[in-house]
Backbone as CSV, one residue per row, in Angstrom:
resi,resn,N_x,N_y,N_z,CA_x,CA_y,CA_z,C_x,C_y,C_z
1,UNK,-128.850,181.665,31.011,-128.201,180.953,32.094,-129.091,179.819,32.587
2,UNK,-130.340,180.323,32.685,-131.133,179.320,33.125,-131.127,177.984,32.207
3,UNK,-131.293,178.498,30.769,-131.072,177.194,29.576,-130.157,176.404,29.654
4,UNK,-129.196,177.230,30.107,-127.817,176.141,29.979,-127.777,175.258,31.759
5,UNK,-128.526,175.150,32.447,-128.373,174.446,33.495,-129.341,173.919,33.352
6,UNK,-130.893,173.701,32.566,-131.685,172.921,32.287,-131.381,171.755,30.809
7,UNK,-130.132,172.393,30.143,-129.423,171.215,29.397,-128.489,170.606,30.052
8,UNK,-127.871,170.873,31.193,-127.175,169.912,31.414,-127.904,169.343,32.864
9,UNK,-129.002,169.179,32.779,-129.615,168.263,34.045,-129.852,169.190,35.458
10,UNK,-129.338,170.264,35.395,-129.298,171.297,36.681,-130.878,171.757,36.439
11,UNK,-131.688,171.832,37.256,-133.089,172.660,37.386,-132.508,173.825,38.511
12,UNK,-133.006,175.103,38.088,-133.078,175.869,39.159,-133.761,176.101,40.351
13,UNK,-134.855,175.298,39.723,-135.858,175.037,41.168,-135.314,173.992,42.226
14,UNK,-134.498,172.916,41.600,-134.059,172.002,42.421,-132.594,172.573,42.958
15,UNK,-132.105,173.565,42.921,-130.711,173.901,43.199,-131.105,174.699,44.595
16,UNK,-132.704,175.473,44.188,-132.781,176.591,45.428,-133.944,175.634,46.510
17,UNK,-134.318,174.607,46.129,-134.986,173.804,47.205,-133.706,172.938,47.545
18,UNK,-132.601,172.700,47.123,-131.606,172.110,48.291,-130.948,173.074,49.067
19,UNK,-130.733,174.169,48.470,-130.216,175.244,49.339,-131.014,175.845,50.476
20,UNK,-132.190,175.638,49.962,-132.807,175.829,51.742,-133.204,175.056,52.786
21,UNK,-133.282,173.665,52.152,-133.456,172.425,53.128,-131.854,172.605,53.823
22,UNK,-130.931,172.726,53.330,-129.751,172.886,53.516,-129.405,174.095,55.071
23,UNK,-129.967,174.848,53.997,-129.691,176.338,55.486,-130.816,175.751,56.391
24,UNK,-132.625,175.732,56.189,-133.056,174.860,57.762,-132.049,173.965,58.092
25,UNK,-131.637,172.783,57.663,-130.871,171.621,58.435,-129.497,172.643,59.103
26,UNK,-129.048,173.375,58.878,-127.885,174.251,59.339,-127.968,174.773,60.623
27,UNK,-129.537,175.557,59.888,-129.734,176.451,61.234,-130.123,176.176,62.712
28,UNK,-130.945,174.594,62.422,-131.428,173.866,63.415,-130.228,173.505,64.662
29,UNK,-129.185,172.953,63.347,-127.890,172.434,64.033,-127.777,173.830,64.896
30,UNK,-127.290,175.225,64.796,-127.053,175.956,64.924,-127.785,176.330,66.119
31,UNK,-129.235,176.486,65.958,-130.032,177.068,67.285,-129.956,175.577,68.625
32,UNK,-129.628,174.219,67.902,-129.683,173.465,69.492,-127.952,173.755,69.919
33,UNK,-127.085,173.997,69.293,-126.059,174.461,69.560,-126.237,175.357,70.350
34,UNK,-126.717,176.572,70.359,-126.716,178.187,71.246,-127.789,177.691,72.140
35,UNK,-128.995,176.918,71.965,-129.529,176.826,73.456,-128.538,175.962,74.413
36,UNK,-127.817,175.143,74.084,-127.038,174.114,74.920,-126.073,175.585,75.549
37,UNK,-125.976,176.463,74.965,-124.883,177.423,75.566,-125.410,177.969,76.601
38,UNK,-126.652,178.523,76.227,-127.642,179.412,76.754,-127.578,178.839,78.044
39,UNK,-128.223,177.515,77.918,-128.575,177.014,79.102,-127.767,176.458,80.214
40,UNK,-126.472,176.164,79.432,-125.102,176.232,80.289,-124.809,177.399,81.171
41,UNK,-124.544,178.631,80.319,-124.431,180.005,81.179,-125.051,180.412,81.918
42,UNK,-126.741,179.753,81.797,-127.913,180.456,83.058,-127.278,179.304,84.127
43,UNK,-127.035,177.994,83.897,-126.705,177.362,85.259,-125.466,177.918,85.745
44,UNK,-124.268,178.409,85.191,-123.188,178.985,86.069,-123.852,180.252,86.589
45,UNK,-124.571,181.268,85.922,-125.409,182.429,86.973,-125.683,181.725,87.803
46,UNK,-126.245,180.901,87.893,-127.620,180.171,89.308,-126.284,180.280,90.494
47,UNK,-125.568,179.462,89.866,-124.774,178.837,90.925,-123.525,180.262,91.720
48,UNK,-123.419,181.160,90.693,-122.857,182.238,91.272,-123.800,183.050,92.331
49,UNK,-125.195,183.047,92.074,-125.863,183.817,92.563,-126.013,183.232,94.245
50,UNK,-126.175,181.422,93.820,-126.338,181.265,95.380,-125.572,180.851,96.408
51,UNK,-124.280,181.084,95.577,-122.993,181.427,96.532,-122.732,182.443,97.149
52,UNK,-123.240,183.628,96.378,-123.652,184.747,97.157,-124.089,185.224,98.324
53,UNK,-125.981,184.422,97.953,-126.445,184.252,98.997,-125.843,183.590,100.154
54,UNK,-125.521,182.861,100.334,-124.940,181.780,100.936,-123.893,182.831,102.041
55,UNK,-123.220,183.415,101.046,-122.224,184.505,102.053,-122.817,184.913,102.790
56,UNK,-124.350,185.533,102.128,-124.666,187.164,102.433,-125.521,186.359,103.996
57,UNK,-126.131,185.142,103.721,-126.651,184.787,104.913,-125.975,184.385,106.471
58,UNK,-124.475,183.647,105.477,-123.620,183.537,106.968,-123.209,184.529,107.565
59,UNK,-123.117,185.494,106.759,-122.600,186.954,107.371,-123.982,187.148,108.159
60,UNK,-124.937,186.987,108.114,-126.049,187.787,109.018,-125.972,186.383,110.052
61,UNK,-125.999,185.463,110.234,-125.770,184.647,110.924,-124.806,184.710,112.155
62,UNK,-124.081,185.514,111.916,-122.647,185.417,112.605,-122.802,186.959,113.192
63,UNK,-123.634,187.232,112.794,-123.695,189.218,113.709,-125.142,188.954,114.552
């Protein structure tokens, strides 16, 4: 198998060094993708949390 992709111009070494430049360039895409999420979802926590507060203080405010 290997012979017959080194006669027709295919190297196997060059098939599995594009396939992994390939998956890094993927995965990169992939991990700034999930931090952009990440870091989206911790700012809606923030903002739930200090609405909270916000209650929990007017309520002591008001007693």
């Amino acid at each position: 198998m290997m012979f017959s992709f080194a006669l027709s111009g295919f190297n196997s070494g060059d098939v599995l060094f594009q396939l992994t430049v390939y998956l890094m360039v993927t995965g990169m895409g992939a991990g700034v993708i999930l931090l952009i999420q990440h870091a989206r979802k911790r700012s809606n926590r923030l903002e739930r949390m200090e609405k909270k507060m916000d209650r929990i203080l007017s309520k002591e405010k008001k007693e």
